[in-house]
TORSE-748115 format. One line per 10 residues: number of its first residue (from 1); their letters; for each residue y, x negated, z negated of C-alpha. Coordinates in nm, 3 decimals, padded with zeros to 5 digits. Last residue first. Example, Ala and Ser with C-alpha at 12.3 -4.5 7.8 and 13.67 -1.06 7.14 Angstrom:
<sites>
2) sa) -00.106:-01.367:-00.714  -00.450:-01.230:-00.780
</sites>
This chain:
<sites>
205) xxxxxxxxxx) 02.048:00.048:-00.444  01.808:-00.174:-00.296  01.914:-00.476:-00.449  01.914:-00.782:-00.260  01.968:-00.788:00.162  01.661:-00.979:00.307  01.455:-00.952:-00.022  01.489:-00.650:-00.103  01.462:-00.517:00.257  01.146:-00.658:00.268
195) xxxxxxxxxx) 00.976:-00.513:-00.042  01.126:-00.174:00.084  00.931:-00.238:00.406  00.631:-00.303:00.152  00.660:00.001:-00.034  00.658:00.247:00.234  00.303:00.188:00.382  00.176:00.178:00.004  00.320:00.540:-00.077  00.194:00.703:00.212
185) xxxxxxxxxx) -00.199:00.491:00.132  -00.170:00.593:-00.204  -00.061:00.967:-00.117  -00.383:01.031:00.111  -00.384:01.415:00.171  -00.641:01.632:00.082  -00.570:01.982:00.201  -00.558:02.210:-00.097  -00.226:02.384:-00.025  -00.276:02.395:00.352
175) xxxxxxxxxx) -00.309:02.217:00.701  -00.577:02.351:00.928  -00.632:02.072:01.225  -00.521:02.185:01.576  -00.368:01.815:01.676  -00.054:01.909:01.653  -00.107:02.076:01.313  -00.251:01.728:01.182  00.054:01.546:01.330  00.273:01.776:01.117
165) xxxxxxxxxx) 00.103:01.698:00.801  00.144:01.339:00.902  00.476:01.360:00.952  00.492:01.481:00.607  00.311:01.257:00.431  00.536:00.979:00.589  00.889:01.172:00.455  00.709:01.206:00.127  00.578:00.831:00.116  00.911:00.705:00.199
155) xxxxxxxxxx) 01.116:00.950:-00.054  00.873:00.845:-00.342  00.921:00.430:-00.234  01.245:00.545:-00.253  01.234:00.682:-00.571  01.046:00.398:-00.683  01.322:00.169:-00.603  01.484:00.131:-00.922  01.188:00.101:-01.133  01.168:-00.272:-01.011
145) xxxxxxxxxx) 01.038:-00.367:-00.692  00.707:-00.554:-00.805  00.557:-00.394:-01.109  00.738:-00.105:-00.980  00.454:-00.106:-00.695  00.161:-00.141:-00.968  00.321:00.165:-01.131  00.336:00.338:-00.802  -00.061:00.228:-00.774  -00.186:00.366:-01.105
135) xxxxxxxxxx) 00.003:00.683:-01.074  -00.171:00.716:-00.721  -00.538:00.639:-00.891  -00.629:00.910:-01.085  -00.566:01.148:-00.747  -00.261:01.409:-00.732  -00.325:01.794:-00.712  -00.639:01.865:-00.937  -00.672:02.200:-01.060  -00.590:02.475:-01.283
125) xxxxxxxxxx) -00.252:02.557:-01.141  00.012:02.537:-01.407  -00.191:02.283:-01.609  -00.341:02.093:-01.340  00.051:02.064:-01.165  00.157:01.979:-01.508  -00.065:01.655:-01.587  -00.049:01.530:-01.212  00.335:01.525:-01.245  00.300:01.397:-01.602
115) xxxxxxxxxx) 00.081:01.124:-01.400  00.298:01.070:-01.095  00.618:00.992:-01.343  00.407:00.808:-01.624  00.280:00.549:-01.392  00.600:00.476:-01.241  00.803:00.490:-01.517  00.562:00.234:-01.732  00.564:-00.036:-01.416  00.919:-00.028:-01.310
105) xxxxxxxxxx) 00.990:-00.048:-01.691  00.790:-00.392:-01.679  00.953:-00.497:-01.312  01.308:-00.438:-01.437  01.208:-00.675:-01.763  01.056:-00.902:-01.583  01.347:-00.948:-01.354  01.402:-00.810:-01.011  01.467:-01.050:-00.845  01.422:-01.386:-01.058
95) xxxxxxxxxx) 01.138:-01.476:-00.824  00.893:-01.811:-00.951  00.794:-01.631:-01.301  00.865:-01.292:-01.219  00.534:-01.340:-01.002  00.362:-01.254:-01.281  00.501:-00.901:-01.315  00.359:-00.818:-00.951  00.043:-01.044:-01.016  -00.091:-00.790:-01.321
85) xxxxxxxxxx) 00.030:-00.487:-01.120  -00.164:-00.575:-00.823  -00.456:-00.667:-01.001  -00.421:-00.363:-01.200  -00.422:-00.185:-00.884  -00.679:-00.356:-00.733  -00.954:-00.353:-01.034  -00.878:00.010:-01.074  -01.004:00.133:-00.714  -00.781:00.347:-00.517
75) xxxxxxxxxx) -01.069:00.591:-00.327  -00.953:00.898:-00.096  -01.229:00.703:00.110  -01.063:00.611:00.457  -00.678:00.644:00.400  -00.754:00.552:00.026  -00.920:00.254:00.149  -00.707:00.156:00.442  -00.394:00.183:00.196  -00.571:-00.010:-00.116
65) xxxxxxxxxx) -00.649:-00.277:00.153  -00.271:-00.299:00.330  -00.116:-00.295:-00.011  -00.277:-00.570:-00.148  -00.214:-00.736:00.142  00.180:-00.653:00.124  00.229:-00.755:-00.231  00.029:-01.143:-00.117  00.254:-01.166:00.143  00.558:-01.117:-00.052
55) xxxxxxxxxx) 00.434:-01.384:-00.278  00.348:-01.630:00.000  00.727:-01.510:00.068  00.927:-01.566:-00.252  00.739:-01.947:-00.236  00.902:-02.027:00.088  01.027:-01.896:00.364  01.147:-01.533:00.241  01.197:-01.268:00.522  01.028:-01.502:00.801
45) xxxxxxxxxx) 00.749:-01.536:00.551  00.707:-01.187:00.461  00.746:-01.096:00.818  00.417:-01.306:00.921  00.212:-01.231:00.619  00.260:-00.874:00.681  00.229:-00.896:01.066  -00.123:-01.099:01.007  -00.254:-00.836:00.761  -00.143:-00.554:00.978
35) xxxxxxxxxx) -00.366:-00.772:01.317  -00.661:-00.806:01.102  -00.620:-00.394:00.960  -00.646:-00.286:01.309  -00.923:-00.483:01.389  -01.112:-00.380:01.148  -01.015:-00.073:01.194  -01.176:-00.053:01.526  -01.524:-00.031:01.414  -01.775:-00.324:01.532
25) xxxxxxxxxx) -01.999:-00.238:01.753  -02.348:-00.364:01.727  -02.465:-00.641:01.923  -02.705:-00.817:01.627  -02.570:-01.136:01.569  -02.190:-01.141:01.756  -02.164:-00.807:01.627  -01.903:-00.642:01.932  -01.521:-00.582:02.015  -01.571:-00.774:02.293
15) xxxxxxxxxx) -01.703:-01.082:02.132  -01.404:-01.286:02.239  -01.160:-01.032:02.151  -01.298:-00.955:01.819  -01.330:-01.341:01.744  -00.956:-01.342:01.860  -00.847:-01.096:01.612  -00.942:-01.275:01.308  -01.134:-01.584:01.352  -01.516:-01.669:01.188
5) xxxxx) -01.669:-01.611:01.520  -01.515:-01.886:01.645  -01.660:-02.095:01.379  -02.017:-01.984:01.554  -02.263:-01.763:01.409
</sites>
């Protein structure tokens, strides 16, 4: 393996989207996810250009990986979202916006909003309707934009689940009560934007 190898995107190109050891194709979503992780790092600098930023970028690849594993495994491991949560209220530190005391209730009111919602909707209908890990993740996310954004981090993800409800139908594919639908990953894709608007333009409400 060569150092060229060892570059996102172009190593893909220059292998041809193939293993430069053994041949084998490499999935798509890799590449996918290299180019996402270089426009989040990219518009969280130009949004913040200095330490603000490397911060943002940091929120957005978190993001990026829990989304792509959800998307692809229904799967939002613990160690990431505390992670997530643990740097979102230590970052208060360097960015005064929100404060750590917007970013701690941020943290408790998202959690317990998804998981009383999760609580009731097993109690009323017997079975599971939102994944252990989603309240985990939008209290990681008000760890970083404050509790005053998590409804529209909520509206985002809705308005994103249901286009891709609708994309599903296009495409022929049965779309009911019990389909599985990834709420991490709707919820992640609309935090970051939100991140960015934060910062560009201050308080999102």
């Amino acid at each position: 393996m060569r150092a060229a190898d060892l570059i996102p995107v172009f190593s893909y190109a220059l292998r041809g989207g193939k293993c430069a050891k053994c041949g084998a194709r490499i999935d798509s979503d890799h590449l996918v996810i290299e180019l996402g992780a270089g426009l989040i790092g990219g518009l969280a600098l130009y949004a913040a250009p200095n330490v603000a930023g490397v911060a943002g970028a940091i929120f957005g690849w978190f993001l990026l990986t829990l989304a792509a594993l959800d998307a692809k495994c229904h799967w939002l491991p613990d160690r990431l979202t505390l992670s997530l949560a643990l740097v979102g209220l230590a970052v208060s530190i360097f960015v005064d916006q929100p404060d750590l005391l917007e970013r701690v209730i941020g943290g408790a009111s998202g959690f317990l909003a998804l998981f009383l919602i999760g609580w009731g909707y097993h109690l009323l209908r017997g079975r599971e309707g939102l994944g252990g890990g989603d309240p985990k993740l939008l209290g990681a996310i008000g760890c970083w934009l404050g509790w005053s954004a998590l409804p529209l981090v909520l509206l985002g993800a809705a308005l994103i689940g249901l286009l891709a409800a609708v994309t599903l139908r296009l495409r022929g594919q049965e779309v009911a009560a019990d389909t599985a639908l990834p709420l991490g990953s709707f919820m992640a894709i609309a935090a970051f934007p939100l991140w960015l608007i934060q910062t560009m333009g201050g308080s999102l409400l």
